[in-house]
N, C-alpha and C positions, 0 to 999 in steps of 0.2 A: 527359536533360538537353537544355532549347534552345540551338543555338549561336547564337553570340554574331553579329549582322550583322558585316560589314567596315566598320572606321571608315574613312571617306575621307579622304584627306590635310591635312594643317591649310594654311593659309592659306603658312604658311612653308614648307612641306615643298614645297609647288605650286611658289613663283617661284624655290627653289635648284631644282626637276626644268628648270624651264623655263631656266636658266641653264646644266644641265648638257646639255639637247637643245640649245641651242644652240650650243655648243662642241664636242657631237660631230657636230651636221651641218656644221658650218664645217669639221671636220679631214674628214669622208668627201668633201664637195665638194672638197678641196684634190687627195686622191688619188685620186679616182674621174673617168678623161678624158671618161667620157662625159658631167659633170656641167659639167665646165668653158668654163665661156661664156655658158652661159643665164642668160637675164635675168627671174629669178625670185628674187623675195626669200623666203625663209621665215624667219618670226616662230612664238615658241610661247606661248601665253597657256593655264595650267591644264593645260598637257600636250596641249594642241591643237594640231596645226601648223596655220598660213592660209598659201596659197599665192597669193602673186600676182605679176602680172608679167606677160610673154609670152614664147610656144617659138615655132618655128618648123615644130612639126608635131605629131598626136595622140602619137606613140609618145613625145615627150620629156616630153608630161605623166604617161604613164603612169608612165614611168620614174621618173617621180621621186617621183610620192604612192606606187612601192612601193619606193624607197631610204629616204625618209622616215618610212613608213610602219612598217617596219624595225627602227629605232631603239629600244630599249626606252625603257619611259614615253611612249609616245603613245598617246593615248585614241582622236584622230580625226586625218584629213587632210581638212581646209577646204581650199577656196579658191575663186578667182575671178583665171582666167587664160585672155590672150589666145589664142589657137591660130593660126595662120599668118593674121598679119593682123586678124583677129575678133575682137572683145571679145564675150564670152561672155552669155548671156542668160541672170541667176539668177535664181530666182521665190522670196522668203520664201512661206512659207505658215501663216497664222496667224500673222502679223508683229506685230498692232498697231499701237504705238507705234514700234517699235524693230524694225530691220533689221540682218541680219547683216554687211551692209556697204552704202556709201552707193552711191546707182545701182541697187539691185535692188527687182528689182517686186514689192508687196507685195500680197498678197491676205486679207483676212481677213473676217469675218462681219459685223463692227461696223464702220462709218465710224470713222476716225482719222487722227491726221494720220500721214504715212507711208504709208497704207491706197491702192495705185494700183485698187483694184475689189473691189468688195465681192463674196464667192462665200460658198457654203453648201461646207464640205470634204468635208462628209458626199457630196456630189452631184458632179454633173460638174466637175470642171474648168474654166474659160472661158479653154482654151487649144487652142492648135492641135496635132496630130501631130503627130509627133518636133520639136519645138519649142522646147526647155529646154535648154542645157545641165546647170545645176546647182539642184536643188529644194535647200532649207532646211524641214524640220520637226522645229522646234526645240521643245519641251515643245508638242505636236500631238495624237498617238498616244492621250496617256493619256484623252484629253478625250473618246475616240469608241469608243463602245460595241463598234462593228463597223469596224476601221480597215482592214480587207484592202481594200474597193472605194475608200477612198483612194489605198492604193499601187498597187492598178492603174490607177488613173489616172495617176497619178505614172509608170508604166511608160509609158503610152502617152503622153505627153509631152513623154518623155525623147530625146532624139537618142542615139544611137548612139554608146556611147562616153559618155554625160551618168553624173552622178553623183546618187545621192541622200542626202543628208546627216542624218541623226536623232540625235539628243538626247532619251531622257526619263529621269523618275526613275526609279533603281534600286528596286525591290519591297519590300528590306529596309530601305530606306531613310526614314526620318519623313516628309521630302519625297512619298514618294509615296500617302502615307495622309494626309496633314496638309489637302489642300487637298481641299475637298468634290466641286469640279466634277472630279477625276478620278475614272474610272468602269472604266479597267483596267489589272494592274500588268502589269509587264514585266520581261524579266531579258533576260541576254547571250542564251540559249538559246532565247527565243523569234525573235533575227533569227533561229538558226539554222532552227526552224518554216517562217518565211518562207522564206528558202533553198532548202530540201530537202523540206519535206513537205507542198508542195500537189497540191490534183487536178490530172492532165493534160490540159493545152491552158488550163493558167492564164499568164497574167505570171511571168517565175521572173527571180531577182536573183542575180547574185554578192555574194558578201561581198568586199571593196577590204581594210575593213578595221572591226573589233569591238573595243572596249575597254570598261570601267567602271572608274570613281576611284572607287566605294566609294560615291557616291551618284549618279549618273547612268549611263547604260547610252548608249555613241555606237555609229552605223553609218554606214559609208558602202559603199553598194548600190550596182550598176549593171545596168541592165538588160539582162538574155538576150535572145537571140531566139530565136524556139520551136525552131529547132532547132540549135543551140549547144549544146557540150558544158557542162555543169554544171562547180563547184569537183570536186575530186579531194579524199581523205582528207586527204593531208598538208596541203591546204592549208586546209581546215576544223580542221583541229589546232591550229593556231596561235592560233585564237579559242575554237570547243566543245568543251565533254565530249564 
């Protein structure tokens, strides 16, 4: 017998989840001191948290995409947040029309409006070394044959500390059979691929944090450097088989 895909959440089930994240991050910020003060607002749309605002140092962002992060029902932790002083530098990739948020540089193949340089994603980047704080590749992955020499670009872009943020359609899901121009499927267990089982002396990523609603599959990656300890079991548990 085929098993049945996972239906993703109905439309309703999404803005009661996103009603009850926000209720329990308001009571954890209430009694958690380390949370108390920052000036970050978190919003949940679809079970996504976005983070924005500003801290007054790396460690209080950490802190909080993994108090956040945490939280059952969160697919992803977004954001776009100050750090001691700095407004952050996000790059959509493959934007088009439409940006993950207004202010970020968009890159995609095709002129558009929205579109700050036209690049090939398949090819270099037209960015500088550690450079980004935050990439967006938002329905990207499935569109490119060979997406690894993407994300290592995306590594080397990254600052230290940067995030990479992915969305694509889940495998069993219509969406990711439905539209022609994708060319490969995805599941939760292929970030874990990325992750853990490349050759050595490649780009390697922590997992932040892995979820899927049942029709799209999120990551948010950060980049290792070569000689950084990897995730630990337990903390690959929380997302892989």
């Amino acid at each position: 017998m085929v098993a049945l895909a996972q239906a993703p959440p109905s439309a309703e089930r999404l803005r009661a989840i996103d009603v009850f994240l926000t209720d329990a991050w308001a009571d954890q910020a209430r009694h958690d001191d380390r949370l108390r003060g920052l000036s970050v607002e978190v919003a949940f749309d679809r079970g996504v948290a976005h983070l924005t605002g500003a801290v007054a140092a790396p460690a209080e962002l950490r802190l909080l995409r993994d108090r956040v992060g945490r939280l059952a029902g969160v697919f992803g932790v977004w954001g776009r947040v100050a750090v001691a002083g700095r407004a952050p530098v996000v790059v959509d990739l493959g934007c088009g029309g439409t940006k993950q948020y207004p202010g970020n540089l968009g890159l995609d193949i095709y002129p558009a409006p929205g579109v700050d340089a036209v690049a090939d994603l398949s090819g270099a980047l037209p960015l500088a070394d550690d450079s980004v704080d935050v990439l967006f590749a938002v329905h990207i992955l499935e569109h490119l044959i060979d997406f690894l020499p993407l994300l290592d670009e995306c590594h080397r872009v990254l600052r230290p500390g940067g995030v990479l943020h992915v969305m694509s359609p889940w495998w069993r899901h219509v969406n990711a059979v439905a539209d022609p121009t994708h060319v490969r499927l995805l599941d939760v267990q292929t970030i874990k691929g990325v992750c853990g089982q490349r050759p050595p002396g490649t780009p390697r990523w922590y997992p932040l944090h892995v979820g899927c609603d049942g029709a799209s599959i999120f990551a948010d990656l950060t980049p290792l450097t070569r000689d950084a300890p990897g995730p630990d079991k337990t903390h690959l548990a929380r997302f892989f088989d």
